[in-house]
N, C-alpha and C positions, 0 to 999 in steps of 0.2 A: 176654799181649801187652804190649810196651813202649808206654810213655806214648807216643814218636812218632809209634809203629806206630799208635796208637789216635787220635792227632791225623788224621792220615791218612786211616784207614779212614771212621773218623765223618767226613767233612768238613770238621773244623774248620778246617783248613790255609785262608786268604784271602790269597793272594800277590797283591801287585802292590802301586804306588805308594801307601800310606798317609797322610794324615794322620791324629793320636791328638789328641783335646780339648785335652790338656795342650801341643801345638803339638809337637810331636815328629815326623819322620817315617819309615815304615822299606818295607822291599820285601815287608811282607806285617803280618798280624794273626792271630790264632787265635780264632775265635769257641766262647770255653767252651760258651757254652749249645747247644752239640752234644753236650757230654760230659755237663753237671750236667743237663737236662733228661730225661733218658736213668738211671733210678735205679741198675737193675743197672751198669752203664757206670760211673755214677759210683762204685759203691761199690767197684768193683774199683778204679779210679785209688785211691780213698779205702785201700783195701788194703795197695797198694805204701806210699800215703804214708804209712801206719799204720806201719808194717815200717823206715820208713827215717829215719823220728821217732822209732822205740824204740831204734834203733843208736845216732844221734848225740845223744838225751836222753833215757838211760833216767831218770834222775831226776824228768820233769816229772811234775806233780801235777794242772796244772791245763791245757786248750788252750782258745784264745782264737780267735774269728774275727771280723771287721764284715760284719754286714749287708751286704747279701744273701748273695750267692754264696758269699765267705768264714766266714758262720754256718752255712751246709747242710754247705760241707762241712767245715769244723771238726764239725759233728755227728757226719758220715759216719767222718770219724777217730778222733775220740772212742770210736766205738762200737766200733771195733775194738782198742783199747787198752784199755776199760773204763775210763777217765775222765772226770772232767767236763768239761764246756763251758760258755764265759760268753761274751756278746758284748759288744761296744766298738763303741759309734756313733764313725763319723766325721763330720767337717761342722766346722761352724761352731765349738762346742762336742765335745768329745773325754770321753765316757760312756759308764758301763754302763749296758747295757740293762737294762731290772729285773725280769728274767725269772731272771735271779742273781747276785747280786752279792757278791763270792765278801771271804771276811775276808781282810785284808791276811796276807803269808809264805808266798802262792802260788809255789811254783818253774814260771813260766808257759812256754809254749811258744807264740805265734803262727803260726797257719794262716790259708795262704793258697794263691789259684792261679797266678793272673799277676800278677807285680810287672811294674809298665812304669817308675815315675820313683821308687818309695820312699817318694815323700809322706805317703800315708798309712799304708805300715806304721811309719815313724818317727814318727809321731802316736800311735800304736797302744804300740809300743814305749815314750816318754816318758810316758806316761798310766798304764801299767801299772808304771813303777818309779817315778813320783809316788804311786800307790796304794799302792805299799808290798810291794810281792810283786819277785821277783827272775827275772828276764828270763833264760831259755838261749839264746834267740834264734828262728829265722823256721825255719819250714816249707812249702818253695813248689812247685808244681808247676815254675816256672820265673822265672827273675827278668832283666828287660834292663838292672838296672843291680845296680852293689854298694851293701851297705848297710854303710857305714865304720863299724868298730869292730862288729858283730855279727855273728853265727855264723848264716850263713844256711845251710842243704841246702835243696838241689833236688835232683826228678826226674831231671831233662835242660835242656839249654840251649837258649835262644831259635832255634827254626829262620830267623826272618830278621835280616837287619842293622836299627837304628835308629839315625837322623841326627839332629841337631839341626838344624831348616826351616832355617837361613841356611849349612849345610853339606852338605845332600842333593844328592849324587851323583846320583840320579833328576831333580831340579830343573834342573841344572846341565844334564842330558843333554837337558830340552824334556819328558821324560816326565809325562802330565798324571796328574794324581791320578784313582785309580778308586776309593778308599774315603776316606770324607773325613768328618770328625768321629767318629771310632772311640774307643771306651772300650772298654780289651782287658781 
């Protein structure tokens, strides 16, 4: 089953007037923890995205995920490639976690599910080539923005539109917000 199809069937799919934390607005959100909550579910998505990480980087050595959601399933990926995993705290402070912290000359790969503004996988990314290891770039279920100057693959592409709040089409029309402080 396609990733959308699987959006779909699980529920995931939350259309209507959005706010996201980060002030962003869009005509819908995807609530993952219908997919990662769900192990078999997830390991299949984890599957495709094993399959489509080995095409555009057969080279990497090492995948990388942050806490929470993007650590299980960088595992879940991992496991299907037979490589290792490290994780990278985001926050305040940009660190590994010390469950392994891997020797600089890694050829990394970053895993992830939903990119919404890049923030933090560009956190993630400049920490890991401060470290010393050598970035192929992002692995994502789906990303709603680009990430300038790296090699990202995705799944499939964002099923709704996303506005910037002083430019929403939804706002502009009277339409009230039905999801409102959303971290996708």
């Amino acid at each position: 089953m396609s990733l959308p199809d699987l959006f779909h069937v699980s529920g995931a799919l939350r259309p209507g007037h959005t706010a996201f934390r980060n002030g962003l607005h869009a005509d819908g959100w995807i609530e993952k923890g219908e997919i990662v909550r769900v192990p078999a579910t997830l390991d299949a998505v984890a599957a495709e995205q094993a399959a489509s990480l080995r095409a555009a980087f057969p080279e990497a050595t090492l995948l990388v995920g942050a806490p929470a959601c993007g650590a299980v399933l960088a595992s879940f990926v991992a496991r299907h490639l037979g490589l290792p995993v490290a994780y990278v705290l985001t926050g305040e402070r940009t660190g590994w976690h010390r469950m392994h912290i891997p020797q600089p000359g890694e050829r990394v790969v970053y895993v992830d599910d939903l990119i919404c503004t890049g923030t933090d996988a560009r956190a993630v990314l400049a920490f890991l080539r401060d470290a010393g290891h050598t970035v192929l770039g992002v692995s994502a279920w789906l990303s709603r923005t680009r990430l300038e100057g790296e090699r990202l693959v995705t799944l499939t592409q964002p099923p709704f539109r996303t506005f910037a709040a002083a430019e929403c089409p939804l706002c502009a029309a009277g339409e009230a917000l039905i999801w409102k402080d959303v971290r996708e």
